[in-house]
N, C-alpha and C positions, 0 to 999 in steps of 0.2 A: 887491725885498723878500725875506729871508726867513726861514727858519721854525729853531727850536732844538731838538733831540729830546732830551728827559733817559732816559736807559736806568741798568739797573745789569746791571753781569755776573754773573749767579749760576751758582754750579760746583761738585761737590762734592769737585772737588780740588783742595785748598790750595793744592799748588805752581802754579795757575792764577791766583795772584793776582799773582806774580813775573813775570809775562810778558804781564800786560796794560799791554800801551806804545800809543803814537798808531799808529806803524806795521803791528801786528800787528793792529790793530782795523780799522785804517781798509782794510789788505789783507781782513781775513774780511769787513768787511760790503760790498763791492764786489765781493765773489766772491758772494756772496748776492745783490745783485739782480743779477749777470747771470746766475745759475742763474734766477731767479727772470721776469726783465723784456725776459732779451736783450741785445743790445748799443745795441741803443735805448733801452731802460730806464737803463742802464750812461751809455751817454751823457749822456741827460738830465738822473741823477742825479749826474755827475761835476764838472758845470761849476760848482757854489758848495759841494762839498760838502766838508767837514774835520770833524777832530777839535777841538774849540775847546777841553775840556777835560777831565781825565781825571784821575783821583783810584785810584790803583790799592789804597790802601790797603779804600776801603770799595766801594770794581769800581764809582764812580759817572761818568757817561760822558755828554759835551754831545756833540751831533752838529751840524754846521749843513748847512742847503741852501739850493738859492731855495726859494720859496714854491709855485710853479706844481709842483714833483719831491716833497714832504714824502710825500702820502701812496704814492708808488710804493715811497720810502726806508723808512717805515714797514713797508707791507705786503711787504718784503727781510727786516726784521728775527729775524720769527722763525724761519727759515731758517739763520742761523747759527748752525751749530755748535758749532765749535770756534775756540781761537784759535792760532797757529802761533808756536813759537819757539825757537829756534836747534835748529833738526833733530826737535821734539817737538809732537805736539797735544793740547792740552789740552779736554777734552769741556767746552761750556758752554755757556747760551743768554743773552740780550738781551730783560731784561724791560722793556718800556718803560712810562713813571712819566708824561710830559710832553710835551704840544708845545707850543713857547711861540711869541711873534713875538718875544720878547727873552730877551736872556740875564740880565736882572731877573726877569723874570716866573720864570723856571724857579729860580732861586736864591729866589726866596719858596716857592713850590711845593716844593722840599726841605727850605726848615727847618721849614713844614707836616708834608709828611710821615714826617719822622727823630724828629720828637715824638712822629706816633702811632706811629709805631716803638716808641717807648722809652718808650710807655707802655702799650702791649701786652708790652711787655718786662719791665717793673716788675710789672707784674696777674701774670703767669705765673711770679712768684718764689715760691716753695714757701714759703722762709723768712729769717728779719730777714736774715741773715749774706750770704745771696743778691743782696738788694737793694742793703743797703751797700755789697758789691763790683762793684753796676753804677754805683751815684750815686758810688763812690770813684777808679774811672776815667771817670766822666765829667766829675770835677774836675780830673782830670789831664790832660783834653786841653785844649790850647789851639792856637786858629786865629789869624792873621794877613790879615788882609784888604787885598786885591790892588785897586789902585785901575786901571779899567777904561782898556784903551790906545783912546786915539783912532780912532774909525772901528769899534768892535769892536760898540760899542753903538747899537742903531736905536730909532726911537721907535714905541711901539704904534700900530699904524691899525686897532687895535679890531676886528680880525679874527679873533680866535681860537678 
């Protein structure tokens, strides 16, 4: 069985958003728990664990593991700091949002929380011209939904 960790990268430097890839992620947070757990930790946490999905535009970040390592992988997390890319580190930390047992669950859990997002977003506009320029890109974005490859998806055992 195991577990889906939804993170987002927050940084307060732009160019850190250019250089979040599976590889430089999945190197910083494996360098974090073995600072953190040893190479026992490192072990444990290595044998189910990947980047499942990664979104560089809004730094939103699946992690998966088994289920028995989630919370060692967890308590790595905020530990990392930066992330590495081609010869440069970018200062940033691993807020973590989710643990799910699916990668359903956590993709409900973010269109939950990108609402209260953006409506703490909307409350905090000072004025009309404000709001219009958030609700007028957010008509401009449009998603494509990725239909789920065989084997990727488990089914809840209501442990979460």
């Amino acid at each position: 069985s195991r577990r889906y960790v939804l993170c987002e990268v927050v940084s307060e430097d732009p160019r850190c958003r250019q250089c979040i890839e599976d590889r430089a992620l999945g190197l910083a947070v494996r360098d974090a728990i073995a600072r953190v757990h040893g190479d026992y930790g490192l072990a444990c946490c290595s044998i189910s664990f990947t980047v499942k999905y990664l979104n560089a535009y809004t730094g939103t970040v699946l992690l998966r593991c088994r289920k028995d390592s989630y919370r060692l992988l967890c308590s790595a997390l905020p530990f990392v700091r930066c992330l590495e890319s081609r010869g440069q580190r970018y200062p940033c930390f691993l807020n973590t949002l989710h643990v799910g047992g699916t990668i359903r669950t956590c993709q409900k859990f973010l269109i939950q929380y990108n609402r209260t997002q953006l409506l703490r977003l909307l409350q905090n506009c000072t004025n009309e011209e404000e709001r219009q320029c958030i609700q007028k890109s957010l008509l401009s974005c449009s998603l494509t939904e990725e239909q789920p490859q065989s084997g990727d998806e488990e089914e809840d055992d209501g442990t979460e």
